[in-house]
C-alpha positions in Angstrom: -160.3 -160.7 -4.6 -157.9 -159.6 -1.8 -157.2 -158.8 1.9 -154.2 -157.1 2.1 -152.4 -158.7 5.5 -152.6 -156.2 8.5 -149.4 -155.8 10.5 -149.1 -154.8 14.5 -147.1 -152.2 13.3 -150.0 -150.3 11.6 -152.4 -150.6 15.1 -150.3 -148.7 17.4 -151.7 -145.3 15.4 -155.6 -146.0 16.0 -157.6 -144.9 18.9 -160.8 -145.8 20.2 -162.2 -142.9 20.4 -165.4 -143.7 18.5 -166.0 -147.2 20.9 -169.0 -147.1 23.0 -169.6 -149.3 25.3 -173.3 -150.4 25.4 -173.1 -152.7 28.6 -170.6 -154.1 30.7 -170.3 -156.8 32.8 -167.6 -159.3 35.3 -169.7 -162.0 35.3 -173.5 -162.4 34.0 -176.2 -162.7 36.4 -179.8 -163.3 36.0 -183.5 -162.6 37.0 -184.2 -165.9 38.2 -187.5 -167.4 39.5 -187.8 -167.3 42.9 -188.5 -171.5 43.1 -185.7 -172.0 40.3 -183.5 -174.7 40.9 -180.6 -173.9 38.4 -179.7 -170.9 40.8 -178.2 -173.4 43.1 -175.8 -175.1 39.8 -175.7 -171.4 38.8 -171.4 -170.9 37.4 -170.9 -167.7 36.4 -167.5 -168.2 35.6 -168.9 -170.6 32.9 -171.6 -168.4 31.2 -169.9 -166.3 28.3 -172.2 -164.9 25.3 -171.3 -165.7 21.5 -174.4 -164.3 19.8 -176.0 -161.4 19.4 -179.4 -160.0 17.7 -180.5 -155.9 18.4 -184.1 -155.3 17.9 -186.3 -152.5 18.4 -186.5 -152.5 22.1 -184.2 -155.3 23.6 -180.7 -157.3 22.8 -180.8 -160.7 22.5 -178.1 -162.6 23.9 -177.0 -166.3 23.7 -175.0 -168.7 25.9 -173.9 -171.7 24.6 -173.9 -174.7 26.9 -169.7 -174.9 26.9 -169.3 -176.2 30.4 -171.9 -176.9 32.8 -173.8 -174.3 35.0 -175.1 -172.0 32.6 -178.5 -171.3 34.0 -180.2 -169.9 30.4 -178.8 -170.0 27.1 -180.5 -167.5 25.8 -181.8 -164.2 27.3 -182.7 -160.7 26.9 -182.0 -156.8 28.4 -183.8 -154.0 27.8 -181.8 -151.6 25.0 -182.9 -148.3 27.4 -180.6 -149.7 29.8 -178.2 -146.9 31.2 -174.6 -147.0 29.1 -172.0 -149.3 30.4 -174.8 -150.6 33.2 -174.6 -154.7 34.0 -178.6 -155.9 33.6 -179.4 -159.2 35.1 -180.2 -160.9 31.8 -184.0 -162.4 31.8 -184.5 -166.2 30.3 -186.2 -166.2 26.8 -188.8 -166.3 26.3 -189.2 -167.6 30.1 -187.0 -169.8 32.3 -189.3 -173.4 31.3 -187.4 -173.6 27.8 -184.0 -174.1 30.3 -184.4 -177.0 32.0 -180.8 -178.3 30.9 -179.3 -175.7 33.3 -180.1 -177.7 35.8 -178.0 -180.7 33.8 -181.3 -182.4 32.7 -183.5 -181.7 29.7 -186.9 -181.9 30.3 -188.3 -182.0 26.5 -186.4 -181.7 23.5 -188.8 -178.9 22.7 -187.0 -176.7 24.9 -183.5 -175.1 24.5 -180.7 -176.6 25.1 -177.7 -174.8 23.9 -177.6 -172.0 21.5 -175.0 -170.3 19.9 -176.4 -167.4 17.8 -179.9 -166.3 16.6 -181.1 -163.9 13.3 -184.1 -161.9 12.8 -185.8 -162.2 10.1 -187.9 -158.9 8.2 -191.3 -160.6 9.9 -190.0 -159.8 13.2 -189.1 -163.1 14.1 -186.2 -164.0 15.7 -184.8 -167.7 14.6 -183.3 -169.3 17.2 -180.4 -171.8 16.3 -180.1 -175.0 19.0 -177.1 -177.2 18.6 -178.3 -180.1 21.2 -174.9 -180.2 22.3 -174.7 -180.0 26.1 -171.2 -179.4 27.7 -169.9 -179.0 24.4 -166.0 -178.1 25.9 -166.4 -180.9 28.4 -167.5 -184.2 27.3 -169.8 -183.2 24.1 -172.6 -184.9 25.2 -175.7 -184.8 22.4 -179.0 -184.4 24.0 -181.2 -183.6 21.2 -181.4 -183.3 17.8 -180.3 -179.5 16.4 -182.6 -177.3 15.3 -184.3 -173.8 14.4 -187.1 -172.3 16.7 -188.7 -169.6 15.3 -190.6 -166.7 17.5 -193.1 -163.7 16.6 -191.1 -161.4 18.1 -194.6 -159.7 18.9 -196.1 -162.4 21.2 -192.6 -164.3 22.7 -194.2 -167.2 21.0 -193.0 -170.5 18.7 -194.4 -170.2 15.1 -192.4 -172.6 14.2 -189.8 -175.4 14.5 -187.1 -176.8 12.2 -185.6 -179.9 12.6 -182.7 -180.9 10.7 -182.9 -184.3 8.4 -180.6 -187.2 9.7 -178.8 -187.2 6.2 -177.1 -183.4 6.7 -175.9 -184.0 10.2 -172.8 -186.3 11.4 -172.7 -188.0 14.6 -170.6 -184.9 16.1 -172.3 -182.0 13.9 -171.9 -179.0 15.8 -174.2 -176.1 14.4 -173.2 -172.4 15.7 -174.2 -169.7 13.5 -176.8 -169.2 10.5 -177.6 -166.4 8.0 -181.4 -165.8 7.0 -181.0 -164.9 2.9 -184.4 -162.9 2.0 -183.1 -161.9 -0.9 -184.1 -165.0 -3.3 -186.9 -166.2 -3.2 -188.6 -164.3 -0.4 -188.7 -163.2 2.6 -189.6 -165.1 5.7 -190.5 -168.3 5.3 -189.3 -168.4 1.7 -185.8 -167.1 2.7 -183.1 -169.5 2.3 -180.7 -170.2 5.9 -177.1 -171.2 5.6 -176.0 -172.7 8.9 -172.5 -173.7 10.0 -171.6 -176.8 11.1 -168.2 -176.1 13.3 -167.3 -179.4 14.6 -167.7 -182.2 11.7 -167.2 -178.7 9.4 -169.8 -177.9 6.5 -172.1 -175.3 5.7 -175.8 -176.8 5.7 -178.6 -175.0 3.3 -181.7 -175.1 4.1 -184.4 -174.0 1.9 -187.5 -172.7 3.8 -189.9 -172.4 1.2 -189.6 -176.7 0.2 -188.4 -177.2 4.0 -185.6 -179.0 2.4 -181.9 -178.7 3.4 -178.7 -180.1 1.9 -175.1 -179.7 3.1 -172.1 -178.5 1.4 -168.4 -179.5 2.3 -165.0 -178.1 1.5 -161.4 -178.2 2.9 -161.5 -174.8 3.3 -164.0 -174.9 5.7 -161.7 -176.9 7.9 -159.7 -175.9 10.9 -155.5 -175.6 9.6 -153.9 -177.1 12.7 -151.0 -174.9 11.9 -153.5 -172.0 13.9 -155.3 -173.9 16.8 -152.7 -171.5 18.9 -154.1 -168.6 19.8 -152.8 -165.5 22.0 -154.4 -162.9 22.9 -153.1 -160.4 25.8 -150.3 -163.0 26.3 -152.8 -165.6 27.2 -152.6 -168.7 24.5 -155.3 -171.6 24.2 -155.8 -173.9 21.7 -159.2 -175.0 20.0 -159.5 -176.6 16.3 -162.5 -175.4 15.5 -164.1 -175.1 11.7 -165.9 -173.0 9.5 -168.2 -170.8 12.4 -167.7 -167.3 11.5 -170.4 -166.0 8.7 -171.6 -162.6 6.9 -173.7 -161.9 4.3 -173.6 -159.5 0.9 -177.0 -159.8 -0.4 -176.1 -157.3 -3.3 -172.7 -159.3 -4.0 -175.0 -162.3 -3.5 -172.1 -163.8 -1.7 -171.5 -165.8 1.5 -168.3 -165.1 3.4 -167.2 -167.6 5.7 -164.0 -168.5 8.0 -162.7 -171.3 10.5 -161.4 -170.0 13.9 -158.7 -171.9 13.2 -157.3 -170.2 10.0 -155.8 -166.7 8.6 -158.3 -166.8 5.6 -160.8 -165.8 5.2 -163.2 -167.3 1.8 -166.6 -166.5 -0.2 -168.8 -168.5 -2.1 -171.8 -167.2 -4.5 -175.3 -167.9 -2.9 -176.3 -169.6 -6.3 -173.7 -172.2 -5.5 -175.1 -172.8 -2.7 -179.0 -172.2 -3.5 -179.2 -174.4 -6.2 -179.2 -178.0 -4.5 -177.3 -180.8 -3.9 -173.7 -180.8 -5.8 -173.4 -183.5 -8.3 -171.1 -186.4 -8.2 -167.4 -184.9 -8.4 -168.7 -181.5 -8.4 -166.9 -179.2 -6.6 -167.7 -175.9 -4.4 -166.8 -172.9 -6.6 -164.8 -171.1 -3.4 -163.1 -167.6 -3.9 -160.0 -166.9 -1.4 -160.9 -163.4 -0.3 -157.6 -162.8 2.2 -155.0 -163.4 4.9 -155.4 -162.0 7.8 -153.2 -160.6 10.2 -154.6 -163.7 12.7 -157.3 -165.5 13.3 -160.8 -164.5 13.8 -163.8 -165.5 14.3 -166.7 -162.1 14.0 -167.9 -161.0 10.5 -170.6 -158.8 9.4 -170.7 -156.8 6.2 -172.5 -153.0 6.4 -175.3 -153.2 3.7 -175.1 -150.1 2.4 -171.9 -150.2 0.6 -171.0 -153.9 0.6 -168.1 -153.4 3.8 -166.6 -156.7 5.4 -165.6 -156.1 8.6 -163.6 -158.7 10.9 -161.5 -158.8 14.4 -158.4 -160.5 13.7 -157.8 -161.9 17.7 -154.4 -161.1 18.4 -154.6 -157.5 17.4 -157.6 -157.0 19.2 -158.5 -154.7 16.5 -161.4 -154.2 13.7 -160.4 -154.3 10.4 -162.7 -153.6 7.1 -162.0 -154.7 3.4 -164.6 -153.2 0.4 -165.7 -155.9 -2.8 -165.9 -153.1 -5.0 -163.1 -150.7 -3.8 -161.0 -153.1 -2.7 -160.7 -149.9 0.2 -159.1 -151.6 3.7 -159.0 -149.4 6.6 -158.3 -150.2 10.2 -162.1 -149.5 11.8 -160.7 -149.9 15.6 -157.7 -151.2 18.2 -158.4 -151.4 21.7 -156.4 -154.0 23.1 -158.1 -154.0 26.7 -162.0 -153.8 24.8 -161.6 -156.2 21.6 -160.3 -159.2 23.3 -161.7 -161.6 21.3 -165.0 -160.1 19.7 -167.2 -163.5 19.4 -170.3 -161.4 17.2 -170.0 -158.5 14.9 -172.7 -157.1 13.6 -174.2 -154.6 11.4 -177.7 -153.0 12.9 -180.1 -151.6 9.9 -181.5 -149.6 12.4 -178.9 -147.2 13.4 -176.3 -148.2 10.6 -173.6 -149.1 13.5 -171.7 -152.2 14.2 -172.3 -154.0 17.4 -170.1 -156.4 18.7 -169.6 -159.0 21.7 -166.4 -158.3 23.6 -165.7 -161.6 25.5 -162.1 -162.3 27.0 -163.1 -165.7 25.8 -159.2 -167.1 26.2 -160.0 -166.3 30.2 -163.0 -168.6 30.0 -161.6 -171.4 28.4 -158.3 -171.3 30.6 -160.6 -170.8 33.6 -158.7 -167.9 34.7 -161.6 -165.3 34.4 -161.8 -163.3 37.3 -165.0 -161.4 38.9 -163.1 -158.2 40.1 -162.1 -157.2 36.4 -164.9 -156.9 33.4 -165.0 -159.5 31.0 -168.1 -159.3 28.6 -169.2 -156.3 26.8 -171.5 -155.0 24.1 -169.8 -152.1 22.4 -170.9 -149.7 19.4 -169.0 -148.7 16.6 -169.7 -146.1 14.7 -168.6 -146.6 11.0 -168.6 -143.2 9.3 -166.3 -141.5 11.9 -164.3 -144.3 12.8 -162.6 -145.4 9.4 -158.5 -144.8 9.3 -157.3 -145.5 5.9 -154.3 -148.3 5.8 -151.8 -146.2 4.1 -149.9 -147.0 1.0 -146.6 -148.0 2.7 -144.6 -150.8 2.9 -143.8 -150.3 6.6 -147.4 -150.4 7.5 -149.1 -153.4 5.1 -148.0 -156.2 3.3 -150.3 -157.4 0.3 -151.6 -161.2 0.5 -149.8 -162.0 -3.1 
């Protein structure tokens, strides 16, 4: 399989005409108790989203623990909110499960820092907790990760998930997951692959046997040769593993990337579905591509198999097709895809959603509140689709 390389060249042409921008804000604020104490550690300048989940009547948003003061990390808005309006987020599924952001966990039962959450087709939403507090500071482990499940009807736990010691290292970092119904069931019979970014691996965990297993590769290691990244003319550097995941149910394929790589990889679900890898047996991994940069979004559209992917420094949306082998250029904004944390595809509508974040402004702390720096934004695939043409002056092919 291939990615044929995008050049800056080709992104000049594309508009963003068919961008929408769901909600918009400088800095996130939220409904707070009137008696909650966190407001007073409250750092807005420290709260940035990474995950997304769109269901029938609200977005779910989460807020990874990076630095301290970061009140809730996760919380909803209402999806009848008006277009490009900033909601105060609200704590889910209330503020007692946040505790740590007041720098003190109450009960590991609680939340303490979550990077992205998946519903599953029982209206669930399963919600996955690192246990890393201050994760960009001092990485200071305050509970054991796991997976809290809620019925999405009631806003209550039906279950919990936690991790056996023999998956995890002492600085396992877990930050995304994909729910796999397509197996050996749905709910809980689906299988979970979950990616461990920091001591990097992809952990499988089988819901069904409430068993898990973890699976490691070099490829799903951060190539020091890209911890640079610029976006906008602002650089940071972060070595961060395997982190960004989509899912081809009819390919029956995992796609998976680093931040820190141009590549992006696959791997066959049976690989991974089928246990524990024997002595000396290896991962069977496909290279998919090269990328123009790095990236860290990826979702696939169901109904034809699409990958799409941001690479950062073009601030663009790219798509490649598995059967086709099709690659169009889906969107460039350079001023609304700074660094798109989420993408994903919503079964509902058939668009892509995506988390706009200026992340690089976060991390080099020079965010400021008179400019907006977080957005959802809609893209709609059908009309938006620009066909990389067959010249040499605009693409390069990977081989």
């Amino acid at each position: 399989m291939k990615v044929l390389m995008l050049l800056p060249i080709l992104i000049l042409s594309v508009n963003a005409l068919d961008l929408e921008v769901v909600n918009q804000w400088n800095l996130l604020d939220f409904k707070f108790r009137y008696d909650y104490s966190t407001v007073r550690s409250f750092r807005p300048e420290n709260t940035v989203f990474t995950g997304l989940e769109i269901t029938r009547d609200r977005y779910f948003l989460s807020m990874p623990r990076l630095r301290s003061g970061v009140p809730a990390t996760l919380a909803t808005i209402p999806r009848n909110s008006p277009p490009g309006s900033s909601p105060a987020l609200e704590a889910y599924p209330n503020w007692s499960f946040h505790s740590a952001g007041s720098g003190n966990v109450s009960s590991c039962s609680e939340l303490v820092s979550v990077y992205r959450i998946r519903q599953d087709s029982c209206n669930r939403l399963w919600v996955l907790d690192s246990g890393i507090m201050t994760s960009l500071e001092d990485f200071r482990p305050v509970c054991p990760p796991k997976i809290i499940i809620f019925d999405l009807h009631t806003d209550r736990i039906v279950r919990t998930i936690v991790f056996p010691r023999e998956v995890l290292r002492p600085n396992s970092l877990l930050t995304n997951l994909v729910i796999d119904e397509s197996l050996q069931g749905t709910c809980d019979k689906a299988f979970v692959y979950i990616s461990d970014t920091a001591a990097p691996a992809i952990i499988v965990y089988n819901s069904a046997q409430d068993t898990a297993w973890r699976m490691m590769h070099p490829t799903m290691y951060p190539d020091p040769d890209f911890s640079d990244y610029t976006i906008q003319g602002e650089m940071f550097s972060l070595m961060d593993g395997v982190v960004g995941l989509a899912f081809s149910p009819k390919q029956a394929t995992l796609y998976y990337q680093p931040l820190a790589t141009d590549r992006i990889y696959s791997i066959r679900t049976s690989a991974l579905t089928k246990g524990p890898l024997a002595e000396n047996e290896a991962l069977p991994i496909e290279l998919v591509g090269k990328k123009a940069s790095q990236g860290l979004g990826m979702t696939v559209d169901e109904r034809d198999d699409t990958l799409y992917f941001s690479p950062l420094t073009e601030t663009s949306v790219a798509t490649w097709n598995p059967v086709s082998n099709k690659q169009t250029l889906a969107a460039y904004n350079p001023d609304l895809l700074q660094f798109l944390a989420e993408i994903r595809w919503n079964n509902r509508d058939s668009n892509i959603y995506m988390l706009s974040t200026r992340f690089q402004k976060f991390f080099r702390r020079s965010v400021s509140a008179g400019e907006v720096n977080l957005r959802i934004i809609r893209l709609r695939p059908r009309t938006s689709l620009a066909p990389i043409a067959n010249n040499n002056h605009i693409y390069q092919p990977f081989f």
